[in-house]
N, C-alpha and C positions, 0 to 999 in steps of 0.2 A: 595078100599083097606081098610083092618079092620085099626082105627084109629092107632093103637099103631103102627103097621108093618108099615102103612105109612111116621108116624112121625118119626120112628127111621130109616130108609131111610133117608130119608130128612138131619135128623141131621148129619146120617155119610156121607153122599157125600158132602154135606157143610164143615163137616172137612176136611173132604180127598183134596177139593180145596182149603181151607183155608193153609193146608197144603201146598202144591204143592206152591201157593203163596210165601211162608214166603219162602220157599226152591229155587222159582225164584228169591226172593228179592237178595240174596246173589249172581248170578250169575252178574259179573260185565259188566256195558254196556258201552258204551263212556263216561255217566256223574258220578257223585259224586254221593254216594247216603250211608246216615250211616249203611243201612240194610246191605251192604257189609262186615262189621266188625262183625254180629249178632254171627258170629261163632268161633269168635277169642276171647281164652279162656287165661288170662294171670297170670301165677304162682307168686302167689302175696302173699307172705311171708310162702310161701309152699302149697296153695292151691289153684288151677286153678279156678282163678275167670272171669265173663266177663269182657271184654272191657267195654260193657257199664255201669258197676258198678265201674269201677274205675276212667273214663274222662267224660267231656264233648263234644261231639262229633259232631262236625257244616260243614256245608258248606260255607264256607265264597266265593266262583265263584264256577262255574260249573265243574271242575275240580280240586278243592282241597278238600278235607277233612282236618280238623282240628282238632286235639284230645287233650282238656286240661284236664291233669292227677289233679284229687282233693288231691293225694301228689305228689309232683315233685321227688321226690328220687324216684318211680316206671317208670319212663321214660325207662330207659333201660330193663326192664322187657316188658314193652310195645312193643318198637320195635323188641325185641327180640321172641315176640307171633304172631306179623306180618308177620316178615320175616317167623315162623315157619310153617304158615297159607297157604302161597303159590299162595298169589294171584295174583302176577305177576307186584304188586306194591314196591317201594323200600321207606321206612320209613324214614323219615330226622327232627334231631329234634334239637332246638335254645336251651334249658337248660329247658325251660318252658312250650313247645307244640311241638307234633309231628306233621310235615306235610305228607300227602300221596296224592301226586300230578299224578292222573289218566292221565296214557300215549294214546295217540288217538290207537284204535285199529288199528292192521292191517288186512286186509282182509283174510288172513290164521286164522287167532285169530277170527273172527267173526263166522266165518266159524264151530270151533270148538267149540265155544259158542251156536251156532243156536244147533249144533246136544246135547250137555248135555242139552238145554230146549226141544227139543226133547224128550231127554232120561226119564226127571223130567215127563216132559205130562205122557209120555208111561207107565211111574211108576204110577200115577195116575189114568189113564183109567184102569189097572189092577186092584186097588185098589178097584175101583167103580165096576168091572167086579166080584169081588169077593164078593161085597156087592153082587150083583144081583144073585150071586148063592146062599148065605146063607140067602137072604129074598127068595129065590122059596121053599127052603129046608124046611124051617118054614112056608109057606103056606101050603105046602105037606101033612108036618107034621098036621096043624089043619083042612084039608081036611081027612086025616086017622080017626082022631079022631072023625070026623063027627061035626066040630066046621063050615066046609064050605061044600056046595053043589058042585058036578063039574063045571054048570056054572058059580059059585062063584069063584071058583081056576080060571077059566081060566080067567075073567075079572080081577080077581090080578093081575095073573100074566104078564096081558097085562097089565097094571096100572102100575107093577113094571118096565117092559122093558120101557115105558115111560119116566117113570123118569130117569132111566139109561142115555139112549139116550140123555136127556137134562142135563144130569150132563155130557156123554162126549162132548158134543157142548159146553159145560162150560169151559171145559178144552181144547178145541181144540180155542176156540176162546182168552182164557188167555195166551196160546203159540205163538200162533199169533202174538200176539201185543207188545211178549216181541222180539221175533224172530224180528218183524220190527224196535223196539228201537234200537235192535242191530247190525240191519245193516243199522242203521241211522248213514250219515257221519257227 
């Protein structure tokens, strides 16, 4: 594959799983984990900031999280960006730190979890599906132009399905293992 086509490949299916990651970090499993809050955006003197810009956000056991707010008068803005978040945790705070105490799933709830990292994969092998048409499209294109010979295009274009192929085993094997945390009891 011409240098350039191949490196920018590479780059966007590394994002696109990079992606897909950060996007399963959020999906909540049995344990604590801070990437669960990454999304939780809180209106903090009129302008929706993150969570992680406004606490410090720990694990202190495998099923608490702990949120120390760097000003304590935003506390109720905090739990109030939680609750609004929806993640099926219920926020409880001493004057000084909010606790969010992860309830053990239930089997119906794992259940429905497995299919939205399903869903995230399936988002992602699209993704990559569509890299793989707009790098053939731009082989094409510099085979027209007489930039490649035929034999040329077609070992691309088998170079590209390649890589494809091993970006969806990227993505089929990072669902996996999130699918098994979460139906870990």
């Amino acid at each position: 594959m011409s240098k350039n086509v191949k490196q920018e490949l590479a780059d966007k299916t590394a994002k696109t799983i990079s992606v897909m990651k950060e996007e399963l970090n959020t999906v909540r499993a049995g344990r604590a984990n801070p990437a669960l809050l990454d999304k939780v955006a809180v209106d903090y003197y009129g302008s929706p900031t993150p969570l992680k810009n406004l606490a410090n956000i720990s694990v202190p056991d495998p099923r608490t999280l702990l949120i120390a707010p760097f000003d304590p008068k935003s506390i109720a803005e905090i739990e109030k960006a939680i609750n609004a978040a929806n993640l099926g945790i219920t926020p409880s705070n001493d004057g000084k730190s909010v606790r969010l105490v992860i309830p053990q799933l239930t089997e119906e709830r794992r259940k429905e979890l497995t299919k939205t990292v399903k869903k995230i994969g399936e988002d992602a092998k699209v993704a990559v599906r569509n890299l793989r048409r707009d790098m053939n499209d731009e082989l094409k294109k510099q085979e027209k132009a007489g930039e490649l010979t035929e034999d040329d295009l077609k070992k691309e274009l088998d170079d590209v399905q390649k890589a494809i192929d091993k970006a969806v085993k990227d993505i089929d094997d990072v669902c996996a293992a999130k699918e098994k945390e979460i139906m870990e009891i």
